[in-house]
DSSP file (Angstrom, degrees, kcal/mol; ACC not computed):
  #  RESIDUE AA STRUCTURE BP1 BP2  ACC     N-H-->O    O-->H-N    N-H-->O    O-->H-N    TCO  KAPPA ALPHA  PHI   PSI    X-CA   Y-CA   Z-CA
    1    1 A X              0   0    0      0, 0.0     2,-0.6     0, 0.0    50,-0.0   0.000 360.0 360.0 360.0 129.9  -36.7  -33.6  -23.7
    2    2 A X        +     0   0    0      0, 0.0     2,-0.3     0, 0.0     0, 0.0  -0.944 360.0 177.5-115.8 112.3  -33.2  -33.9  -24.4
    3    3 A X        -     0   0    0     -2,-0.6     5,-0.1     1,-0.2     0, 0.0  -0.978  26.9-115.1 -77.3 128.8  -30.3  -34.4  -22.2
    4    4 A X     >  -     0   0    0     -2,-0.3     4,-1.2     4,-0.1    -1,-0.2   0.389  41.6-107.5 -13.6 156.1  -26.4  -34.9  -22.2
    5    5 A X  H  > S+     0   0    0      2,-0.2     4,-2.2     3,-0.1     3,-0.4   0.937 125.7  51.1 -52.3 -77.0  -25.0  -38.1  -21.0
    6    6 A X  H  > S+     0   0    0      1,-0.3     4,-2.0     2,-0.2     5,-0.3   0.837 108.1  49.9 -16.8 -69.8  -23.8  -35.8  -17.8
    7    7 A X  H >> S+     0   0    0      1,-0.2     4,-1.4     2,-0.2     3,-0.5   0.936 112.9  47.8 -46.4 -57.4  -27.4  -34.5  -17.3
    8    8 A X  H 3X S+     0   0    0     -4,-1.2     4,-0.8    -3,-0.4    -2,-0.2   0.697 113.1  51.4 -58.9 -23.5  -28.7  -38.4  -17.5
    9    9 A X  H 3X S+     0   0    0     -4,-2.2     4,-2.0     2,-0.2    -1,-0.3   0.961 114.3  36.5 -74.1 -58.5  -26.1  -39.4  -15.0
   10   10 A X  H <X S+     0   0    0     -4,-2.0     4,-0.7    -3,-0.5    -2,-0.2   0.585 117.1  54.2 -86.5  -6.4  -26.7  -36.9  -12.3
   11   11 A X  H  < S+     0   0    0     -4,-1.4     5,-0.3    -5,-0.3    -1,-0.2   0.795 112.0  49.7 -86.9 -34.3  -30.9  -37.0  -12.9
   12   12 A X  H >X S+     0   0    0     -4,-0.8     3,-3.7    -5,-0.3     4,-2.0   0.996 107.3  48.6 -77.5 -55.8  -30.6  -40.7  -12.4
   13   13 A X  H 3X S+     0   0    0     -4,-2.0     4,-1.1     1,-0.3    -1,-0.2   0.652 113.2  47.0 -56.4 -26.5  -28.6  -40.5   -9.4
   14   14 A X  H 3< S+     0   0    0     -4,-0.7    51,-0.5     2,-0.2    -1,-0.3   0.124 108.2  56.7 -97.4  14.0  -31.1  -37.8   -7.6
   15   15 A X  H <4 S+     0   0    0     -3,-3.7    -2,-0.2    49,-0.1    -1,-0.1   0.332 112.2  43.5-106.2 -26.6  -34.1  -40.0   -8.8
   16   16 A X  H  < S+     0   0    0     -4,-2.0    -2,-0.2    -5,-0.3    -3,-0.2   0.938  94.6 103.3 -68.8 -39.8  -32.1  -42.9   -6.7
   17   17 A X     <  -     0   0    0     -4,-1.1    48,-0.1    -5,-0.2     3,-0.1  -0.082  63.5-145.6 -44.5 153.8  -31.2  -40.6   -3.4
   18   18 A X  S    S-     0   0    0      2,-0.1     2,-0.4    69,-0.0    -1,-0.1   0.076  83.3  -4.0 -90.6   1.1  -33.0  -40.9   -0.2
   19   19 A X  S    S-     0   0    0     68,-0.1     2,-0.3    44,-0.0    68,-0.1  -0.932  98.1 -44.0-172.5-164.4  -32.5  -37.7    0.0
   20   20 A X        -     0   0    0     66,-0.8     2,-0.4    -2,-0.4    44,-0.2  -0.627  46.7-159.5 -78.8 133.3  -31.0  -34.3   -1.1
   21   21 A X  B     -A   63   0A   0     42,-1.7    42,-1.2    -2,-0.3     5,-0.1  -0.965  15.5-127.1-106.1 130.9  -27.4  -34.0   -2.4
   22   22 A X    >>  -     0   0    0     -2,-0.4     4,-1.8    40,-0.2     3,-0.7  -0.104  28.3-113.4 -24.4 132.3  -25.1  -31.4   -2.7
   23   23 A X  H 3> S+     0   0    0     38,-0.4     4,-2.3     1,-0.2     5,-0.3   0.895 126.5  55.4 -20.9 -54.5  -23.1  -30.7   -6.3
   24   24 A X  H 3> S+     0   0    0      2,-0.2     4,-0.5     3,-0.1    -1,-0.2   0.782 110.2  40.1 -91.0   0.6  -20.2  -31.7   -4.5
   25   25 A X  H X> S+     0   0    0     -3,-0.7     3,-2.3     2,-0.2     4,-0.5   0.996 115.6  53.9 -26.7 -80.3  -22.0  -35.6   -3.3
   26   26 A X  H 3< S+     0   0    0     -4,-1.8    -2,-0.2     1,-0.3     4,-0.2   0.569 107.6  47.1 -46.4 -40.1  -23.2  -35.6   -6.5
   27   27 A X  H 3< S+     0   0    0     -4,-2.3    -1,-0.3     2,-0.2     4,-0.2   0.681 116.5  51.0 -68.0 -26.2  -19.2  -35.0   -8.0
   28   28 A X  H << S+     0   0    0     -3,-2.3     3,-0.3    -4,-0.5    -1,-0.2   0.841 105.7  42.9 -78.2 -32.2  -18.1  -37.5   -5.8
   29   29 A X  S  < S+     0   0    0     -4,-0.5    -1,-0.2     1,-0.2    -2,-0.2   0.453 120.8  49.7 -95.3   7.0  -20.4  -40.6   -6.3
   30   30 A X  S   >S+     0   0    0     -5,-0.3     5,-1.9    -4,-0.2    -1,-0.2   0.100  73.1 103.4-139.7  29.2  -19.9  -39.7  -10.7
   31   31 A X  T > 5S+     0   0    0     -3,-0.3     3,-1.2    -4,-0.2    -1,-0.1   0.694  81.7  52.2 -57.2 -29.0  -16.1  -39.4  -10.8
   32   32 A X  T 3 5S+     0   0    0      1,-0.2    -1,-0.1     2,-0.1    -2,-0.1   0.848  98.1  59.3 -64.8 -35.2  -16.3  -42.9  -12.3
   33   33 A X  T 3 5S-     0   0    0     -4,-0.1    -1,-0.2     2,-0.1    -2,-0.1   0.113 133.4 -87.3-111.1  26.3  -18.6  -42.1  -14.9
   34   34 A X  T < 5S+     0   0    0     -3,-1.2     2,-0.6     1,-0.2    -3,-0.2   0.652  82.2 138.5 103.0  22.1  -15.9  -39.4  -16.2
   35   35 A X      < +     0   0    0     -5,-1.9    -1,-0.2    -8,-0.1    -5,-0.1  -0.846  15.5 162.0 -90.1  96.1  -17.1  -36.2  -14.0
   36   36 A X        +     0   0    0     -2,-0.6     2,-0.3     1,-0.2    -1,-0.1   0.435  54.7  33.5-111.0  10.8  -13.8  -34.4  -12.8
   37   37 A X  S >  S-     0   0    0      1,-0.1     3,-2.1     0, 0.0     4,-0.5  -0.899  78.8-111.4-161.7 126.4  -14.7  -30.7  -11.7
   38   38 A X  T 3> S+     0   0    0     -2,-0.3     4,-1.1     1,-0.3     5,-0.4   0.747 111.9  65.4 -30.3 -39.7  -18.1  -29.0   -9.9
   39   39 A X  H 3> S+     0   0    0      2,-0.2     4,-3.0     1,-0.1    -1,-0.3   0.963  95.6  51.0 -61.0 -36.5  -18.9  -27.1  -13.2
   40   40 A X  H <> S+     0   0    0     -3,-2.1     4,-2.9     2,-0.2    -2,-0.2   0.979 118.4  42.5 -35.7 -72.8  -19.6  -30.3  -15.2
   41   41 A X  H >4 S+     0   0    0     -4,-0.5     3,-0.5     1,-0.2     4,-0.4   0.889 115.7  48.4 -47.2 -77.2  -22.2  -31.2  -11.9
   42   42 A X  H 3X S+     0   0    0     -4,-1.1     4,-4.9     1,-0.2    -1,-0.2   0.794 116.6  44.3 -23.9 -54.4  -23.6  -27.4  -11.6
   43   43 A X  H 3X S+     0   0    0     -4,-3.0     4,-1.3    -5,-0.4    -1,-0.2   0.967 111.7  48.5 -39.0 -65.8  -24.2  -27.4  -15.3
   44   44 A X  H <X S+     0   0    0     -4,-2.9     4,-0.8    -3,-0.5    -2,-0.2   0.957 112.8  48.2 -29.5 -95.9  -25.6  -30.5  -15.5
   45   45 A X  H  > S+     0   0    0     -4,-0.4     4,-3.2     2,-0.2     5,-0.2   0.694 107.9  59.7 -15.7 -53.6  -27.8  -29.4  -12.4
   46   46 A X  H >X S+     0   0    0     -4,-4.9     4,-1.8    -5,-0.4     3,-1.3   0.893 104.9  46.6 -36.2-101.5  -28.8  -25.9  -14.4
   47   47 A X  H 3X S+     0   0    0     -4,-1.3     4,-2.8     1,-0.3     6,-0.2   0.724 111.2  56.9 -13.0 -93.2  -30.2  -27.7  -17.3
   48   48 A X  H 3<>S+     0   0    0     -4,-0.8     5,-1.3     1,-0.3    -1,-0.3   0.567 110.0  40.7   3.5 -82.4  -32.3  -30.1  -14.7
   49   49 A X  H X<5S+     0   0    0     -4,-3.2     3,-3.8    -3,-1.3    -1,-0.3   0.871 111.3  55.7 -65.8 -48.1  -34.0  -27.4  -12.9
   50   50 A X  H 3<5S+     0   0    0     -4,-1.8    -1,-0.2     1,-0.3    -2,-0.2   0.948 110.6  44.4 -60.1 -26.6  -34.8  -25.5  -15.8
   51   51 A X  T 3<5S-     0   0    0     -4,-2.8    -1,-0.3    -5,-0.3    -2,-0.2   0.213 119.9-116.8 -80.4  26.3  -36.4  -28.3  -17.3
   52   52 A X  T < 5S+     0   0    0     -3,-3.8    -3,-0.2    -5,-0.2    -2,-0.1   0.655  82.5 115.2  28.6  36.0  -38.1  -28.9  -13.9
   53   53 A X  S   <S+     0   0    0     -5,-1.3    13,-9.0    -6,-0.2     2,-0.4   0.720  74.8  41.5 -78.4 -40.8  -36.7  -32.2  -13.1
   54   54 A X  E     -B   65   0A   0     -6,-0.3     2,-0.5    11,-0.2    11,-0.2  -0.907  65.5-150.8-132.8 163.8  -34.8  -31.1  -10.2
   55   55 A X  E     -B   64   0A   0      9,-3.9     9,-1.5    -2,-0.4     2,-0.7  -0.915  11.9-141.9-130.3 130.6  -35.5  -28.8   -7.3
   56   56 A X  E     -B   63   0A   0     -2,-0.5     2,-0.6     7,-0.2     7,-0.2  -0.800  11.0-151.7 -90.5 105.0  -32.7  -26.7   -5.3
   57   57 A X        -     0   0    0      5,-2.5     5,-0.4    -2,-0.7    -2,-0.0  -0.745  10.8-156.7 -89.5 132.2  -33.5  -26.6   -1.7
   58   58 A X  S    S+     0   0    0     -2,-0.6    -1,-0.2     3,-0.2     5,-0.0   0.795  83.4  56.4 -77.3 -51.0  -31.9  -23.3   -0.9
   59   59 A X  S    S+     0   0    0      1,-0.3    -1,-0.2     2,-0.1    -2,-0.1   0.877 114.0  34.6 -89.7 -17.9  -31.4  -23.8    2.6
   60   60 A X  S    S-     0   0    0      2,-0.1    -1,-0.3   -39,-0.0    -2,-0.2   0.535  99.4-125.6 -79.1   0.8  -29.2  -27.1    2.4
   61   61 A X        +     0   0    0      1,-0.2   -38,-0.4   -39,-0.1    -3,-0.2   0.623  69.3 132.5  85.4 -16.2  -27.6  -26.2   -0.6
   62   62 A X        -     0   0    0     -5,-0.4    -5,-2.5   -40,-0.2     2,-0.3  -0.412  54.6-126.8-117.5 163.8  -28.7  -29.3   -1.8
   63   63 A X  E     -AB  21  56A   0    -42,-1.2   -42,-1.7    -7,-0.2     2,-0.4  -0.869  17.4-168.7-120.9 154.3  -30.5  -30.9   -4.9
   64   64 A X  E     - B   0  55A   0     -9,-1.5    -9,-3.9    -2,-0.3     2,-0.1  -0.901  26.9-119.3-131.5 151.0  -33.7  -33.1   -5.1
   65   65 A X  E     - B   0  54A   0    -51,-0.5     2,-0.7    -2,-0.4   -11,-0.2  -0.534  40.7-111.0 -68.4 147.5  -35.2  -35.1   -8.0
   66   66 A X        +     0   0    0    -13,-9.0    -1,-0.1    -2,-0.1   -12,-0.0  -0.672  42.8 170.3 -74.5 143.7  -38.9  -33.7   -8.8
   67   67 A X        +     0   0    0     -2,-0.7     2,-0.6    -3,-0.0    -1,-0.1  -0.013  45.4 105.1-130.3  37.4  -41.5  -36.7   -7.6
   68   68 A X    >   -     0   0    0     23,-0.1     2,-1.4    24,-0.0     3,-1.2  -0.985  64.5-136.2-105.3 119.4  -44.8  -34.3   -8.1
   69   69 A X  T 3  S+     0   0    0     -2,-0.6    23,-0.0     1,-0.2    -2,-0.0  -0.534  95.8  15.2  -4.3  40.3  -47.0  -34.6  -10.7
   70   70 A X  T >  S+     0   0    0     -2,-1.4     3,-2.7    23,-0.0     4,-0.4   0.423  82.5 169.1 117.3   9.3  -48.2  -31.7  -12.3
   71   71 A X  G X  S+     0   0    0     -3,-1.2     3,-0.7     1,-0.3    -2,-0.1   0.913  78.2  50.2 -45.3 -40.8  -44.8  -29.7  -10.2
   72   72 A X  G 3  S+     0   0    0      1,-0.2    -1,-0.3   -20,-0.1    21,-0.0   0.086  91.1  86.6-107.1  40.4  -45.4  -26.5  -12.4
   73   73 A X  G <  S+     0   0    0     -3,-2.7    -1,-0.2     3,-0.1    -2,-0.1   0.840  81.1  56.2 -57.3 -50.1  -49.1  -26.2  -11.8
   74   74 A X  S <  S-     0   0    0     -3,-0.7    20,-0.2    18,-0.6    19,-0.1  -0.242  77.5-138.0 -92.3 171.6  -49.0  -24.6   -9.2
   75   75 A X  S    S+     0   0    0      1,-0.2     2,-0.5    19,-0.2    39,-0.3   0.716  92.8  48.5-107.9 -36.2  -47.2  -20.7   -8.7
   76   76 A X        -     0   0    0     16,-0.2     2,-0.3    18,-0.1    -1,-0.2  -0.840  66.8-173.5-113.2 123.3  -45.8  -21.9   -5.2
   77   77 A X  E     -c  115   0B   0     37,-1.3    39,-2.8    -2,-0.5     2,-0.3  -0.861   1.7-166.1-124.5-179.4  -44.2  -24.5   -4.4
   78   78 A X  E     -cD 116  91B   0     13,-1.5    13,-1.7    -2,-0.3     2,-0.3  -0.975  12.2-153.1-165.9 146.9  -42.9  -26.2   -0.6
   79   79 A X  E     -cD 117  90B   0     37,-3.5    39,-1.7    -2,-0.3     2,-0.5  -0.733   5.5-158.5-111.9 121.4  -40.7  -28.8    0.6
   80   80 A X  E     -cD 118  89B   0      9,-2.5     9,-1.1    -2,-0.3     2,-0.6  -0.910  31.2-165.0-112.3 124.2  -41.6  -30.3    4.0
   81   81 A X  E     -cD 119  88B   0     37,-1.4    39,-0.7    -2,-0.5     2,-0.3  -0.841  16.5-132.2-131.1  98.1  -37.7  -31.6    4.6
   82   82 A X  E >>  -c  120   0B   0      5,-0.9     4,-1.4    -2,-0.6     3,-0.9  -0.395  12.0-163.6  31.0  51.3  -36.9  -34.2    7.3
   83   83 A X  T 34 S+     0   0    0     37,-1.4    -1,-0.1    -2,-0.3    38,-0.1   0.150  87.0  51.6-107.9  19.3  -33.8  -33.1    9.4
   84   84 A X  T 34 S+     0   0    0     -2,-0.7    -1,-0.3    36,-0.2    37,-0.1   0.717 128.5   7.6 -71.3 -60.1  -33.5  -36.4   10.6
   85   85 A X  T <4 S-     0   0    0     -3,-0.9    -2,-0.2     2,-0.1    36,-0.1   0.333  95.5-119.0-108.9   1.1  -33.5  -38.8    7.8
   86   86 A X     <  +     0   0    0     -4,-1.4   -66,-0.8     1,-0.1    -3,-0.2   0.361  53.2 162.7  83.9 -31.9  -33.3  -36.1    5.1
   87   87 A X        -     0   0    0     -5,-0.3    -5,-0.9   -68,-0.1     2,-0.3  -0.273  26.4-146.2 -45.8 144.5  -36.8  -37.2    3.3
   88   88 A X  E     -D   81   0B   0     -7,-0.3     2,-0.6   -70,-0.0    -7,-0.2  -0.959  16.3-176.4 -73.0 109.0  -38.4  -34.5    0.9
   89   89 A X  E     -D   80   0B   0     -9,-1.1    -9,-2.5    -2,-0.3     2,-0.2  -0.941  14.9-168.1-112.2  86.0  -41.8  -34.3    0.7
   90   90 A X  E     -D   79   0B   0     -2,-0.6     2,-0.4   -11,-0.2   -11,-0.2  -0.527   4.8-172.8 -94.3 152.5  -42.7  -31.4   -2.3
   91   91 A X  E     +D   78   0B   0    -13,-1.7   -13,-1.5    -2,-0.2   -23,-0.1  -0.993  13.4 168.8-138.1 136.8  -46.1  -29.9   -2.8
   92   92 A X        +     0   0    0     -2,-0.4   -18,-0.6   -15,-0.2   -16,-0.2   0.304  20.1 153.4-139.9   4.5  -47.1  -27.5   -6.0
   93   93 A X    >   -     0   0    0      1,-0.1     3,-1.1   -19,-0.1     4,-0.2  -0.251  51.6-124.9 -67.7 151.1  -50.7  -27.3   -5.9
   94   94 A X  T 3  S+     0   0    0      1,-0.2     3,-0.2   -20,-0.2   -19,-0.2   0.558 104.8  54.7 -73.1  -9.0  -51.9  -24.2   -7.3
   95   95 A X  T >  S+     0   0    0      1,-0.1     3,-3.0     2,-0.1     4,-0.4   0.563  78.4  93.4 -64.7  -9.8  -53.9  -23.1   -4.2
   96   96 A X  T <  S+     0   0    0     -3,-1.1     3,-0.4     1,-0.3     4,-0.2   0.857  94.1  39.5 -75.9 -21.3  -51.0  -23.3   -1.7
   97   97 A X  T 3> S+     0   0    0     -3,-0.2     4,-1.8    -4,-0.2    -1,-0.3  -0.015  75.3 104.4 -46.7  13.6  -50.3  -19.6   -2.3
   98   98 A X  H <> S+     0   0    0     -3,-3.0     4,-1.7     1,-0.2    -1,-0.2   0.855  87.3  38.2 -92.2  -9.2  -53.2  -18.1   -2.6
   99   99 A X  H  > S+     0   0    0     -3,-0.4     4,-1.5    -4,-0.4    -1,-0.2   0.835 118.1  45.5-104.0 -11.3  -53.0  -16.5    0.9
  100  100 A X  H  > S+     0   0    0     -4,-0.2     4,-1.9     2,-0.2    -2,-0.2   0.580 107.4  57.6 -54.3 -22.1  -49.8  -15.7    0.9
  101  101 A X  H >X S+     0   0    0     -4,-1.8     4,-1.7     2,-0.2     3,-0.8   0.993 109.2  53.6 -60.8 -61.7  -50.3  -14.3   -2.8
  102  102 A X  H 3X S+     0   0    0     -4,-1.7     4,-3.4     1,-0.2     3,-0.5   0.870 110.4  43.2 -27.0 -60.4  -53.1  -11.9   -0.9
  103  103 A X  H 3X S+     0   0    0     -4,-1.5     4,-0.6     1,-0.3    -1,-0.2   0.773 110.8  53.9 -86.6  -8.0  -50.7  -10.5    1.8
  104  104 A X  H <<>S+     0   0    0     -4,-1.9     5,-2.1    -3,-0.8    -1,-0.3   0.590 111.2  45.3 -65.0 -18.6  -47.8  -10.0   -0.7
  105  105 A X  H ><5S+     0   0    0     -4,-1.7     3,-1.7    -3,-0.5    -2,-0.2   0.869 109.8  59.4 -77.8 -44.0  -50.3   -7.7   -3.0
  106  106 A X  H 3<5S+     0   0    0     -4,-3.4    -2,-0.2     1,-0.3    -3,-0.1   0.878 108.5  44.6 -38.3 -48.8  -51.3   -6.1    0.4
  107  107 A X  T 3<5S-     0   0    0     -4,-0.6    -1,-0.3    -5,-0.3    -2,-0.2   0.552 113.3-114.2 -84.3 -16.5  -47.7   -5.1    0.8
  108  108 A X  T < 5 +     0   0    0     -3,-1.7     2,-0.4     1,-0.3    -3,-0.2   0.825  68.6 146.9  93.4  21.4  -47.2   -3.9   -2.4
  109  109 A X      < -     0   0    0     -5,-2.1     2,-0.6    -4,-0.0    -1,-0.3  -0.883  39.6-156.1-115.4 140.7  -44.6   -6.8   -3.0
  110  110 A X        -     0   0    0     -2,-0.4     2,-0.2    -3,-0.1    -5,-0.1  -0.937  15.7-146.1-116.4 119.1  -43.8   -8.6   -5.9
  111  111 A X        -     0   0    0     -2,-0.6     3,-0.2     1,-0.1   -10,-0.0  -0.559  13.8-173.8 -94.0 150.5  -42.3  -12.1   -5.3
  112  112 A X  S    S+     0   0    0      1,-0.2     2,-0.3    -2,-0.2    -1,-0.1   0.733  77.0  19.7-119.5 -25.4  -39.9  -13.0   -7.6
  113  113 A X        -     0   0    0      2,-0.0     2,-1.8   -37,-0.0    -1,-0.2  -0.786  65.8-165.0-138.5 115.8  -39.3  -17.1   -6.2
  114  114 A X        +     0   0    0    -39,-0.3   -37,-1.3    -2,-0.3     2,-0.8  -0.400  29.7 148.3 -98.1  81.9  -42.0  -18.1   -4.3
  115  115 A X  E     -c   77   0B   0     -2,-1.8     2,-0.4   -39,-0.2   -37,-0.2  -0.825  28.2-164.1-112.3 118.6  -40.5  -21.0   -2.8
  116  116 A X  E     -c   78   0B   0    -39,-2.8   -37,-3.5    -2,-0.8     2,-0.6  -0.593   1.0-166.3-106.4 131.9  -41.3  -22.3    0.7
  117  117 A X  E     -c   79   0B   0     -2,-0.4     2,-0.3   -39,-0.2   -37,-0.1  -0.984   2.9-168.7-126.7 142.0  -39.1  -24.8    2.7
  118  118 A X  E     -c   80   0B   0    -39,-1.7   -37,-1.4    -2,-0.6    -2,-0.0  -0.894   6.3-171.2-144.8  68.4  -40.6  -26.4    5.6
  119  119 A X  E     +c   81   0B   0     -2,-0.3     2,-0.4   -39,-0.2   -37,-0.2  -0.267  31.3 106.1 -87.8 175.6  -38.1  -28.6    8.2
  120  120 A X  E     -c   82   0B   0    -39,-0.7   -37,-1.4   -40,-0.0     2,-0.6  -0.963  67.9 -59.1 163.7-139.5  -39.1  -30.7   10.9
  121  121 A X        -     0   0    0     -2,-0.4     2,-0.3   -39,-0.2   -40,-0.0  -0.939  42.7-141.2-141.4 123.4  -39.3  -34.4   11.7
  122  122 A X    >>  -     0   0    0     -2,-0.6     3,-3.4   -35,-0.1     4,-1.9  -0.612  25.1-104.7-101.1 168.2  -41.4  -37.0    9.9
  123  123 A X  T 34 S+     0   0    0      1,-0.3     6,-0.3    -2,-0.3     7,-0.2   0.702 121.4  58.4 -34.1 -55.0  -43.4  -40.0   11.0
  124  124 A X  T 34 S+     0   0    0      1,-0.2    -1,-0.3     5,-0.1     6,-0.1   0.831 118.2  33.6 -72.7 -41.7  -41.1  -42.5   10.1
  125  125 A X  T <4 S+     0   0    0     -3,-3.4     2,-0.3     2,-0.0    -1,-0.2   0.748  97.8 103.4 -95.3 -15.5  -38.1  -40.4   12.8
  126  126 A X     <  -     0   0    0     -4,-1.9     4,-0.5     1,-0.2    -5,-0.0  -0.634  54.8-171.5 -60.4 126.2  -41.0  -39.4   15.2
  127  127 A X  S    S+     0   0    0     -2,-0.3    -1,-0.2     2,-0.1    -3,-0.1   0.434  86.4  47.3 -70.9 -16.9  -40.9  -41.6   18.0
  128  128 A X  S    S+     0   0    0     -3,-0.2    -2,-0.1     1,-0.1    -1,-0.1   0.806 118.6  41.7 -88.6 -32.4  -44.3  -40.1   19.2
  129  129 A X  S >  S+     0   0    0     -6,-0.3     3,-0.6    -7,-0.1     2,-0.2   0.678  78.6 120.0-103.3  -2.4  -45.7  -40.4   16.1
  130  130 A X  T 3  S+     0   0    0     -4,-0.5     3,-0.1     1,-0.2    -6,-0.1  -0.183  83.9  17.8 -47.4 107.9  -44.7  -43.8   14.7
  131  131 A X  T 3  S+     0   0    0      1,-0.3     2,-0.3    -2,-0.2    -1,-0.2   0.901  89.9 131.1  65.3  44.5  -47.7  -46.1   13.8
  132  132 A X    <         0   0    0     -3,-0.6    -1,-0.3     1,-0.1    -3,-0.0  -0.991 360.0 360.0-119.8 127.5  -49.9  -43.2   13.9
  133  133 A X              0   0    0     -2,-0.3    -1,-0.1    -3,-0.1    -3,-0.0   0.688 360.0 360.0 -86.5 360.0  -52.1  -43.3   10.6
């Protein structure tokens, strides 16, 4: 795999986040390293994803390093995503569609990105659930 300087910059910096960032974060914290306009980052970002490095969670807008294993095993993948602290959790095993695959051929529907995003609160911000194993 080959990447740009640019690409390496903004793939390292979303393997470093705690959490997901925006293009324009991302433009902010890599003005230094010689990034001066949101197309560089988007580009950058393009390249990423296609090469499945990074994931675009739709509904913040925001971008995540991959940390799965094995991400394009599976047909579906889902984000369980913190809305406290931000944390990402991704999941790609290849069963986690298979009943949703069912009731979209039942419906006569063809999904075209089957991507599921999940919020909520995780252990670590649960006060109810904290130093539950």
């Amino acid at each position: 795999m080959s990447l740009t300087v640019h690409q390496q910059r903004v793939w390292s910096l979303l393997q470093q986040a705690e959490g997901p960032m925006s293009a324009y974060a991302l433009l902010e914290h890599l003005r230094t390293d010689g990034f001066n306009a949101p197309t560089q980052v988007y580009r950058a970002l393009e390249k990423l994803a296609r090469q499945g490095l990074v994931h675009r969670l739709e509904s913040l807008n925001a971008y995540v390093a991959c940390r799965e294993d094995g991400c394009d095993a599976g047909d579906f993948k889902a984000y369980a995503i913190c809305d406290h602290c931000g944390r990402v959790e991704e999941s790609a095993r290849a069963d986690l569609g298979r009943d949703l695959r069912q009731w979209m051929d039942g419906q006569d529907f063809k999904l075209q990105r089957p991507v599921i995003e999940l919020h909520g609160i995780c252990r670590g911000c649960d006060p109810d659930r904290q130093g539950q194993d």
